[in-house]
NUVOLO-148757 format. One record per residue: residue in one letter; z, x, y of N, C-alpha, C in turn. Coordinates in steps of 0.2 Angstrom, whole numbers, plus 2048, in hexadecimal, padded with zeros to 3 digits. Layout:
AZXYZXYZXY...
end
This chain:
X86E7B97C48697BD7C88627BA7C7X85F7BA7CE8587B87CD8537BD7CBX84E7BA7CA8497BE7C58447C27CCX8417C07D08417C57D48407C37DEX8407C77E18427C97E98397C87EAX8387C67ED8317C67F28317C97F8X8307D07F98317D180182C7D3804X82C7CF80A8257D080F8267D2816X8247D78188257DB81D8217D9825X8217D582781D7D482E81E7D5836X8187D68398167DA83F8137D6842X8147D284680E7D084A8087CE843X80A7CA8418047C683B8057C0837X8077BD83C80A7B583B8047B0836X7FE7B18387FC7AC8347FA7AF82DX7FC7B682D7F97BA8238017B8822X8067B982480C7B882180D7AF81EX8097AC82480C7A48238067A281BX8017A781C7FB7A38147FF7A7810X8027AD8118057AE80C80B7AD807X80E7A880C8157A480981179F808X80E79B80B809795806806797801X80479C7FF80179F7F780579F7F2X80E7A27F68127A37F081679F7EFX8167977F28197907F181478B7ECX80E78C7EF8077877EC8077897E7X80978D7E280978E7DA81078E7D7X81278A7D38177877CC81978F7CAX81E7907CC81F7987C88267947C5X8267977BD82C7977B983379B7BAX8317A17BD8367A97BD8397A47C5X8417A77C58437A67CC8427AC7CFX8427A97D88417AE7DD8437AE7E3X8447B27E78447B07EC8417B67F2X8407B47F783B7B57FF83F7B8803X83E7BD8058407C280B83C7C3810X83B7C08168367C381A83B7C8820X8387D082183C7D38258377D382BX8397D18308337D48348327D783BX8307DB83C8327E284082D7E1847X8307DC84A8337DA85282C7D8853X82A7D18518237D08508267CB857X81E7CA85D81E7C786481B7C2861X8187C085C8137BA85B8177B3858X81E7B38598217AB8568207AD84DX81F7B184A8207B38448277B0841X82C7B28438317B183E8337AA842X8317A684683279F84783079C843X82779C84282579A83F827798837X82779D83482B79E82F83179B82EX83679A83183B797831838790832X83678E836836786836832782830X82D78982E82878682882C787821X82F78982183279081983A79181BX83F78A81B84478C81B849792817X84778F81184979380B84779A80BX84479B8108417A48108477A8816X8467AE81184E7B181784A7B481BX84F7B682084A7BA8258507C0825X84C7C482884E7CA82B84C7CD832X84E7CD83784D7CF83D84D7D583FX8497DB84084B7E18428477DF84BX84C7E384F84B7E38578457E9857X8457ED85283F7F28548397F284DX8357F584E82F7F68498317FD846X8357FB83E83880183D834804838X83080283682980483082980082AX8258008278247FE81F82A7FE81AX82A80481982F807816838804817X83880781D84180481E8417FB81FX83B7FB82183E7F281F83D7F0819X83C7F281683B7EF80E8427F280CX8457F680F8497F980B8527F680CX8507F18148557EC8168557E5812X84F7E780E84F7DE80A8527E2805X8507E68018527E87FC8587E77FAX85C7EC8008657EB8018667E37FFX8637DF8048667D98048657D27FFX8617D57F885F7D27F28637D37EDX8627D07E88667D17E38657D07DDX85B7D17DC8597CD7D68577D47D3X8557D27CC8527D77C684B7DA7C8X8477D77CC8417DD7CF8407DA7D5X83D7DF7D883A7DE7E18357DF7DFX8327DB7E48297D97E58277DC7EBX8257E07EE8217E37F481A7E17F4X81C7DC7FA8147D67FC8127D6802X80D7D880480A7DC80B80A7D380EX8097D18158087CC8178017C9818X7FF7CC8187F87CC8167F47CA80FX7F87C780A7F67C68047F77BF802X7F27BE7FB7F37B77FB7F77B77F4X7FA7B67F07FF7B47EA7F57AF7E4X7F47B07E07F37AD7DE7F67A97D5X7F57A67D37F77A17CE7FA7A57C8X8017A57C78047A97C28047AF7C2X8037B17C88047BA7CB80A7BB7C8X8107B87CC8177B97CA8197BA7C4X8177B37C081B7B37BA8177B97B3X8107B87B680D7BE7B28117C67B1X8147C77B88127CD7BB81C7CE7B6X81E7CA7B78247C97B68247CA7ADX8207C67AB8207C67A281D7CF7A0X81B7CF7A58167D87A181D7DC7A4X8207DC7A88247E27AB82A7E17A5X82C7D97A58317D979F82F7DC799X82A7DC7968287DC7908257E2791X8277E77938257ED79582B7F3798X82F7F37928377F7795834800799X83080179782B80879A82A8097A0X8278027A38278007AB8298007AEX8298057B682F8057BB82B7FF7BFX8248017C08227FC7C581C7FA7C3X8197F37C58117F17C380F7EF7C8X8087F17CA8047EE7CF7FE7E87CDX7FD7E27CF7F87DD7CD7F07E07CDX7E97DD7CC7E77DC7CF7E47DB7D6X7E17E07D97E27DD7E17DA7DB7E2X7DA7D87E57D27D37E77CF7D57F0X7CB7D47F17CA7D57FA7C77CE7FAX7C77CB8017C67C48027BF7BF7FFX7B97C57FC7B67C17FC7B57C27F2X7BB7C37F17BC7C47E87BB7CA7E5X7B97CE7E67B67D77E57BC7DA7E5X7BE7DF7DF7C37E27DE7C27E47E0X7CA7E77E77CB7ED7ED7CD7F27E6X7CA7F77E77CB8007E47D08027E9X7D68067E87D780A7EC7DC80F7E8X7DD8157EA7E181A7E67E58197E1X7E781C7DB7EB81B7D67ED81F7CFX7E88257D47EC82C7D37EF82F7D9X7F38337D77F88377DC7F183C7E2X7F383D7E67F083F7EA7F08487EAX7EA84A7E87EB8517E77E48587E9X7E685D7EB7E18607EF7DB85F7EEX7D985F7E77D185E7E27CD8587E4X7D38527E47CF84C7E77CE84A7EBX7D284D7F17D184F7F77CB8517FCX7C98597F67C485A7F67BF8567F6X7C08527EF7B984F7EE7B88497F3X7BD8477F67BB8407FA7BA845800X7BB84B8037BA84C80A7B284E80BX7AE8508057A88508017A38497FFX7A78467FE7A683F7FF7A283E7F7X7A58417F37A28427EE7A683B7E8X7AB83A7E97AE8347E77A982E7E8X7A782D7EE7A28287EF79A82A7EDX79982E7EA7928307E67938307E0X79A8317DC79B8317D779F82C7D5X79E8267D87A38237D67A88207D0X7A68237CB7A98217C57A78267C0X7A982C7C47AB8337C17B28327BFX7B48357B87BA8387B87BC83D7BCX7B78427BC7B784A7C27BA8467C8X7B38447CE7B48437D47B783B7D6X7B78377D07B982F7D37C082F7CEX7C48337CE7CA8367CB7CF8307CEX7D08327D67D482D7D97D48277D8X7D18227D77CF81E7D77CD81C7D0X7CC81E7CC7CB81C7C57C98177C2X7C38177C57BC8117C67B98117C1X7BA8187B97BA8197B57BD8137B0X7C280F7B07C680B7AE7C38057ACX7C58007AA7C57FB7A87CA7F77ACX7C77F57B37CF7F07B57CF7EA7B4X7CB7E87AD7CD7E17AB7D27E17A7X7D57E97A67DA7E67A07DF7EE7A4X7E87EC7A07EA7F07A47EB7F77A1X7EE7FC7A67EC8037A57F28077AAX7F480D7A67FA8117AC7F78137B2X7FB8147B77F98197BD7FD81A7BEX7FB81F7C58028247C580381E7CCX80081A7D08038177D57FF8127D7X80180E7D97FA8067DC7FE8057E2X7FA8017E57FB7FF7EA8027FC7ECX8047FB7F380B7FA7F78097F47F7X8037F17F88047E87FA8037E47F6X8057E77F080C7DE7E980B7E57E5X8117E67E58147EC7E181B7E77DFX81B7E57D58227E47D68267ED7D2X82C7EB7D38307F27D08377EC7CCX8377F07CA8417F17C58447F37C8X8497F07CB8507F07D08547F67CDX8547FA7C48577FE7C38538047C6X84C8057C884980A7CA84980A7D2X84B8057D484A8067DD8538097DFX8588077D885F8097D78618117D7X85B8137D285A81B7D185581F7D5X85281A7D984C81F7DE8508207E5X85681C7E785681A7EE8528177F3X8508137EF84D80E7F48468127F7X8428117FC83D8147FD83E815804X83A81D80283A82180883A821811X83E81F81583C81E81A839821820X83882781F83382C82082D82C822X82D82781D82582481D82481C822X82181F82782081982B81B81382AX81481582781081182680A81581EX80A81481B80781781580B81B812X80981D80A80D82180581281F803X81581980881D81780581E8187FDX8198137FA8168107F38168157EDX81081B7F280E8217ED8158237ECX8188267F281E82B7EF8248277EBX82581F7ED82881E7E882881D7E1X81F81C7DE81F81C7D981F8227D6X81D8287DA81D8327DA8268307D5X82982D7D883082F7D583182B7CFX82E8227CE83081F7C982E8217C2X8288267C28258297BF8298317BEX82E8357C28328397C08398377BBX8398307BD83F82E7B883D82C7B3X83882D7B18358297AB82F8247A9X82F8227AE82C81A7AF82481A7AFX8218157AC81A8157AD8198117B3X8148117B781080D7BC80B80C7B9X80A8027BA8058017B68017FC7BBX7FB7FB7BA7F47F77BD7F67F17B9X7F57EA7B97F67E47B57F27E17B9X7EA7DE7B67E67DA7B97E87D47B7X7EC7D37B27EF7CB7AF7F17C87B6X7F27CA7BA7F67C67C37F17CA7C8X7F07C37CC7EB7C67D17EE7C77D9X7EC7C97DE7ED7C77E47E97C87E9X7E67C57EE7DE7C67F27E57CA7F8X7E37D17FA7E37D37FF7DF7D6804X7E17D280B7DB7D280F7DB7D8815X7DD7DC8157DE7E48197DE7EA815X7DC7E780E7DB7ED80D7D67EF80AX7CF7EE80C7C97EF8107CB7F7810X7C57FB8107C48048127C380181AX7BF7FD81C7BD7FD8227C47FD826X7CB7F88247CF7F88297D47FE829X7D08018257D68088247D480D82CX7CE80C82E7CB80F8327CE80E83CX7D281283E7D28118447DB816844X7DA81984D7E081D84E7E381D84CX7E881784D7EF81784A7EE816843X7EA81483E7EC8178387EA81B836X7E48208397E28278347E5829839X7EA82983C7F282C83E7F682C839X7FA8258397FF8258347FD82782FX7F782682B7F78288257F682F824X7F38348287F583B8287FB83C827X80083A82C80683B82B80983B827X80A83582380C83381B808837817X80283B81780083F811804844812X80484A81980884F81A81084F817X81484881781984681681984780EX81484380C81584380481484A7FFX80F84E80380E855801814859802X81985980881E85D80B82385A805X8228558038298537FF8298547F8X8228527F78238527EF81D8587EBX81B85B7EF8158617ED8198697EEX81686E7ED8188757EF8158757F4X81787B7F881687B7FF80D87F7FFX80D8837FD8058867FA80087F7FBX80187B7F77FD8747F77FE86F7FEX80387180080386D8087FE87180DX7FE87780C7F987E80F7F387C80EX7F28798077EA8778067E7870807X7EE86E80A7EC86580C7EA866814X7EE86B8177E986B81E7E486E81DX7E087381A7DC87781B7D7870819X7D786D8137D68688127D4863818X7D78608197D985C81D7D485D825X7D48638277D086782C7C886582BX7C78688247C08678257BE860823X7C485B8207C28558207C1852826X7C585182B7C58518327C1851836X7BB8598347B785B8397B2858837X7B18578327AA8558307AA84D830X7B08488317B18428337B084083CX7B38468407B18478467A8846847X7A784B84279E84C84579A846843X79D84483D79883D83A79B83983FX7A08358417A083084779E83284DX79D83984D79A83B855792836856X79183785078883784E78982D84DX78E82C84C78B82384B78D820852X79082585579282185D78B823861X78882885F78282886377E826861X77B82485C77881F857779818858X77F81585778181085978780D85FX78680E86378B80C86978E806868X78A80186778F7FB8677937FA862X7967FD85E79C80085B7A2804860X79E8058667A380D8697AB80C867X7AD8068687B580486C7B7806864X7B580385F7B88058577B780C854X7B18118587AF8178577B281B858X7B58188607B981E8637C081E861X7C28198607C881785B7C981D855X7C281D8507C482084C7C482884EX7BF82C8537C08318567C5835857X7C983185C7CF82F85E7D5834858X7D582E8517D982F84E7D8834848X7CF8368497CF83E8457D084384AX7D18438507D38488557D984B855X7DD8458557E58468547E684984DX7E28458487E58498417E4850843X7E08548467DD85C8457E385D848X7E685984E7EE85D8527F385D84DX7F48578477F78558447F985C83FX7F485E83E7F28648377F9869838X7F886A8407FC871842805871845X80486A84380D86684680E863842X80B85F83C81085B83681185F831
end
């Protein structure tokens, strides 16, 4: 059995997927592996491309755009090593990630899943969530109080900027873009949730690897420079769509129903006061409009969202 699965999900993103597989060939890795790219009915020559460049990389073809979730979970079925690695296309592998990542999860029987260091393209550790998502911190980011307090244990909770991320630390969840896991845990989870179109996949599965036991840990020993995952590109319709959704999703599934009641109320006045402030920077600033009214757009529908998800 090989030491671990590489799977890479791609959409119409031909050239992050192509630096991608060059990141994870250009470094000498000791651990065996192998490359799955699933890709969900990309028009850009994506998985040509791939094939002529990357024999050895299997491919997966889906006729439709089925989400994050269920194509990772079509590679999963079709591997057969002792961990899966979840690698956003969009990232770059740097030097010894794998075998690091690989020697800490061995050497760590406690470990369902560890997430690297993540970088943004100009070297700056990306911060993002890494505790579980809950109404208090909610509060505090709709408040914007996480961002005044940013290395509050109170309001900078989520994010736990409180830390030391030069060295490693539990959490309850890291990021979905190089997540690797333990083949006995994705065996015991069922695979991840398909429910989840685009966000939360990660959360709710680590929500579970941590109900069987398992810790989630942060490992700055392995690095990877992720380039979308910017706050900035979190910003536009379709994704403060999707990611409503997958929060409602993850509240409806793994919360009391009380606590899904306080995540729209929540949620409401998060929304209206994000409506008012972009109202104010599209008139302030117009030659933003097309990006503006974008995000408008997609706080508008979350307010519809509140009262049908």
């Amino acid at each position: 059995m090989i030491d671990i699965t590489i799977i890479i999900v791609t959409w119409n993103c031909r050239q992050y997927v192509m630096d991608c597989l060059a990141s994870i060939y250009r470094h000498q890795v000791s651990c065996s592996f192998e490359i799955i790219v699933v890709d969900n009915n990309s028009s850009d020559g994506s998985v040509m491309a791939v094939q002529n460049t990357y024999p050895a990389v299997k491919i997966i073809q889906n006729k439709n755009n089925v989400g994050f979730a269920a194509a990772n979970n079509l590679a999963i079925k079709n591997s057969q090593s002792r961990y899966i690695f979840l690698l956003n296309p969009d990232t770059l592998i740097h030097e010894n990630t794998l075998d690091c990542m690989l020697e800490f999860i061995n050497n760590h029987n406690s470990v369902g899943a560890v997430g690297p260091k993540i970088i943004n393209a100009d070297g700056s550790i990306q911060y993002t969530g890494m505790r579980f998502p809950n109404i208090r911190n909610m509060i505090y980011e709709t408040l914007f109080l996480d961002r005044v307090f940013l290395h509050s244990k109170i309001f900078g909770n989520h994010k736990m900027l409180y830390e030391d991320f030069n060295t490693p630390f539990p959490v309850d969840y890291t990021q979905g873009s190089a997540l690797m896991i333990r083949r006995s845990v994705l065996d015991g989870s069922g695979l991840l949730d398909e429910r989840y179109f685009m966000y939360f996949e990660e959360t709710d599965l680590c929500f579970f690897i941590k109900k069987l036991g398992y810790e989630v840990f942060y490992f700055p020993g392995a690095r990877a420079t992720h380039f979308g995952g910017e706050e900035r590109g979190h910003f536009s319709e379709r994704r403060l769509l999707h990611y409503h959704k997958s929060l409602f999703q993850f509240y409806r599934k793994n919360y009391l129903s009380k606590n899904l009641l306080l995540l729209r109320i929540v949620i409401f006045i998060r929304s209206s006061i994000r409506i008012f402030l972009w109202s104010g920077i599209l008139l302030f600033k117009p030659s933003s409009a097309k990006n503006t009214f974008s995000i408008l757009k997609g706080y508008l529908k979350t307010l519809r969202l509140i009262f049908t998800a």
